[in-house]
C-alpha positions, 0 to 999 in steps of 0.5 A: 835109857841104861847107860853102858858102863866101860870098865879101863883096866889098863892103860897103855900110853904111846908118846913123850911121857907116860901117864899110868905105867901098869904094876905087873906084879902078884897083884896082875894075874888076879885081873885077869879073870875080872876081865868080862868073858865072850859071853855078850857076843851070844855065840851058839857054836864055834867051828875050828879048822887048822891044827888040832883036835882029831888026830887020835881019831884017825888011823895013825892016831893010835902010834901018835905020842899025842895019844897016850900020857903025859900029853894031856896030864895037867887037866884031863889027867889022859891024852885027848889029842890036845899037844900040851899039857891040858887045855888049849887056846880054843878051850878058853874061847869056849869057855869064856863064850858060856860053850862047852868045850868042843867034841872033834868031829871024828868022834863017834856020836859026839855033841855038836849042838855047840860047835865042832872041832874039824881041826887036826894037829899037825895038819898043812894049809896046802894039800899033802899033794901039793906040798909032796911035788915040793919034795915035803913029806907031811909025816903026821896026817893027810887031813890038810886044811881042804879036807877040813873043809869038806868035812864041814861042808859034809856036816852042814849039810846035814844039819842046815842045808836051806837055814845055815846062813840064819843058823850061823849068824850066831857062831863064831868061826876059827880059821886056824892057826894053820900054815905053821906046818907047812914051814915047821916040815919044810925047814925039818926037811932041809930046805932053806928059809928063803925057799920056804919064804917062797911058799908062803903066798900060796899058804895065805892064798890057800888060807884066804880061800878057806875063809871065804868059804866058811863065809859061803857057809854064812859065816858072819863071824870068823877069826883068822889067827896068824902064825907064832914067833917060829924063831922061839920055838925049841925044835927051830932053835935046835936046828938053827943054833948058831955061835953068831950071837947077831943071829939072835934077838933080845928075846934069844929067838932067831931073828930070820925065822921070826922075820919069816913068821912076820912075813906070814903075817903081814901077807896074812893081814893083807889078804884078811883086809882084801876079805873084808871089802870083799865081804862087808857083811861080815866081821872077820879079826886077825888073830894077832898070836904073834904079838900075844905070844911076845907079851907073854914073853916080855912079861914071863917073870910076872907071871911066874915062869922060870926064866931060866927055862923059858926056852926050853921043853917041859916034856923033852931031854937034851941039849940047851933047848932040852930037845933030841930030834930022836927022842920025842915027848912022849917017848920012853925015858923022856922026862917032864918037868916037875911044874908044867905051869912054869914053862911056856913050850911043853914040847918042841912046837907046842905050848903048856896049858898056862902059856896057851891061857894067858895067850888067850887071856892077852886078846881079853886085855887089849879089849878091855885096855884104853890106848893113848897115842901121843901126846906126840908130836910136840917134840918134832916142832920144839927143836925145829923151831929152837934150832931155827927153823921158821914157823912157815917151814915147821908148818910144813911138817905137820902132814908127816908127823900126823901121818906117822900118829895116824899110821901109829893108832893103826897098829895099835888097832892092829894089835887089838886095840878098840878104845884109843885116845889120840891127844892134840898138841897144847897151846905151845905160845903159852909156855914160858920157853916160847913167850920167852923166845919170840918176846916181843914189844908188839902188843898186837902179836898176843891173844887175848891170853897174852900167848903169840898168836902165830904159835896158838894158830901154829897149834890149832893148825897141827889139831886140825890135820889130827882130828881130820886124821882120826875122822879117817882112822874112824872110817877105816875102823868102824868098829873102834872107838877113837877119841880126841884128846882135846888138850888144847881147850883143857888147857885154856879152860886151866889158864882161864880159871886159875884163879878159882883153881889155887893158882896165882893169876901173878904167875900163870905165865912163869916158871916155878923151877927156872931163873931171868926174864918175864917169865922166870925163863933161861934157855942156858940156866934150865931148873936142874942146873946148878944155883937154879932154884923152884919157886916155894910152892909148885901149887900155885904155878902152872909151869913147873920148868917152862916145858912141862906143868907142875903136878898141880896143874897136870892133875886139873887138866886130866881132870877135864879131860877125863870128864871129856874122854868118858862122856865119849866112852860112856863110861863112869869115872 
């Protein structure tokens, strides 16, 4: 039988130290288009609902700025609806899918044999009606997300009344983003940000019901995207500007409305989770746009951007955010930017056709990225213990602190994530520290190692809630693949075999940069301290300063584990 080879590209380590720090210089953007494409999901079609595509299909299409140059200028060299630059993030999943890119569905005698785009930019979750008896106007289209739905109900029942449900085994369905709208109009409209915070159950409720019915439709794959950092956008950053510098994150995007969006979010992740176990047939993903947005962000200089622009319009004029609320993309005498590819917003709410790829591209990297949660943990029981605590009370934190590990791989889970590492603690009795804190003339308190037996159990005790916690998080997440990092047994496979590794078996249990005692160990004198000297060649030691291991004996033990953790990845190494 052929063996699936798993390629790790990136590694991102959460912990005390961290193992690979990923270089994200010239040499990353080349990566990633090494990154496998959707293709090995064999989807047919992909449907979009939400907000984009046939707006300049309906009527007040042809007085929209959507419909005319620069929108569109970076690819399609005209305007076809898309609000940017060029393509858009249902663009690249289509084209990493193997799929054309997909026709709106207002368009007359279009191809829909691979999917169809009933989206509409500027559209609402909530009905204009509903939205109207709030004294919201949506000023750009009628077509909110249940007039949508109709029309894909129109459409798949006339191409697959009686086989939609086998048809659509093979689709992959985009349920937004939507909701956006809503609070973007009702915060240009002068209302506040707690009375739009108010709204926001009812934008989730109205997007879960749309969910579920594409699932009625027979939907088995659907993707359900979240809402953007509004905090960053250009138009709200206008609106909202302040002097109170409290007001602004580190990324200079306001903190409140960016709170807002994570309310959104985390109201929307609750209902998706709610979905799932009403639906266990069916597979749906949060479309984390929030976080790939903040990636893209954090890593802009990389990437090329001009970061002194990364706030600002490409298409727009005036003020710090280079937007007028008069004078709209689009409109005459409105600038564009020389280099659209070297800003992130090509309007006042929109992104540029590069900010959406990389978007895009960021979902690709976490599936093809492997996570590291911990080691941790370690930390919590050395200064318990060295600040005198008893065995039997840093006993009782272990429950804690494994439950903020497991809540910690969830997260990251969350993010995307779907290969994760999760190491256990060491064997902390063979560390020079601790054989030189609880030393003891007791020959009867050693293993076999010549390590305290109660710290060895103490260790194997924290082990075991782990790996019972990652038998849980493999429970909740069927679809992602948790490993063990089992540093405790690739430790004692190390001081088992020093000898034949190069050590000196002499000196197994010292400290090469460390001074005093048994085990060449002084709490007050630590290796960095003045007339503390490192032993002539690390090579042969384990213990580099009685904490950590020298580089030797970290590079044997990865060793092990790197054998370990691919076998259960099936990859090659």
């Amino acid at each position: 039988m052929a063996t699936t080879q798993v390629c790790l590209f990136v590694v991102v380590t959460i912990g005390s130290f961290s193992l690979i720090q990923a270089r994200m210089g010239s040499s990353f953007p080349p990566l990633l288009h090494a990154f496998s494409t959707l293709k090995s999901c064999n989807f047919d079609q992909i449907y979009q609902l939400g907000d984009s595509g046939n707006l300049i299909l309906e009527p007040i299409g042809g007085v929209t700025p959507y419909g005319s140059l620069p929108y569109g200028e970076s690819f399609f060299e005209n305007a076809t609806g898309r609000c940017s630059d060029g393509m858009l993030m249902i663009d690249y999943i289509a084209l990493a899918s193997g799929l054309p890119l997909l026709n709106p569905y207002k368009k007359v005698n279009a191809d829909f044999r691979h999917g169809a785009n009933f989206a509409v930019a500027g559209a609402t979750a909530l009905p204009v009606g509903l939205l109207a008896n709030r004294n919201i106007l949506s000023s750009v289209t009628n077509s909110s997300l249940n007039v949508q739905l109709d029309w894909m109900s129109t459409y798949f029942n006339s191409i697959c009344q009686l086989d939609c449900a086998e048809k659509h085994r093979s689709s992959l369905f985009l349920v937004g983003e939507i909701g956006g709208n809503d609070i973007i109009y009702a915060l240009r409209q002068g209302k506040s940000i707690e009375e739009v915070q108010i709204m926001v159950p009812a934008v989730v409720r109205v997007t879960k019901d749309a969910v579920q019915r594409v699932i009625h439709h027979g939907a088995v794959r659907v993707v359900v995207p979240g809402n953007f950092p509004l905090g960053c956008l250009p138009l709200l950053l206008t609106l909202f500007q302040t002097n109170n510098s409290s007001a602004y994150d580190e990324n200079n995007c306001l903190k409140e409305l960016n709170s807002l969006s994570i309310y959104q979010n985390e109201l929307l992740q609750l209902a998706i989770k709610e979905l799932k176990q009403e639906n266990p047939n069916a597979t749906i993903v949060y479309g984390d746009y929030y976080n790939a947005f903040q990636w893209l962000y954090r890593n802009a200089q990389y990437f090329g951007f001009d970061m002194e622009s990364l706030q600002k319009c490409c298409c727009g004029t005036g003020g710090d955010y280079n937007y007028d609320f008069t004078k709209f993309c689009g409109a005459p005498e409105v600038p564009v930017c020389a280099d659209p590819s070297r800003r992130i917003s090509w309007d006042e709410v929109h992104f540029t056709q590069a900010a959406y790829k990389l978007m895009t591209e960021c979902a690709k990297i976490f599936k093809r990225s492997l996570f590291m949660v911990g080691e941790i943990g370690g930390n919590d029981y050395n200064y318990a213990l060295f600040q005198g605590k008893s065995i039997e009370e840093v006993e009782d934190m272990v429950p804690d602190v494994v439950q903020t590990i497991k809540n910690a791989a969830q997260r990251v889970i969350q993010k995307g994530a779907v290969r994760l590492v999760i190491p256990g603690n060491f064997p902390i009795g063979c560390q020079p520290i601790y054989l030189t804190g609880f030393e003891t003339n007791n020959s009867e308190a050693y293993d076999e190692y010549h390590c305290p037996k109660r710290l060895t159990s103490f260790s194997k005790y924290h082990n075991r809630h782990l790996q019972q916690a990652i038998r849980e998080l493999r429970q909740e997440n069927p679809n992602v693949k948790i490993v063990y990092g089992d540093y405790y047994h690739a430790f004692h496979w190390l001081f088992r075999n020093v000898q034949h590794l190069g050590f000196d078996i002499e000196s197994r249990q010292k400290a090469c940069c460390g001074t005093g005692g048994n085990y060449n160990f002084n709490v007050v004198r630590l290796c960095g301290t003045p007339q503390v000297s490192a032993c002539a060649n690390p090579d042969q030691f384990l213990s580099w300063d009685g904490i950590h291991l020298t580089h030797k004996a970290y590079k044997m033990m990865a060793k092990y584990l790197i054998r370990d953790i691919s076998r259960q990845f099936r990859c090659f190494v």
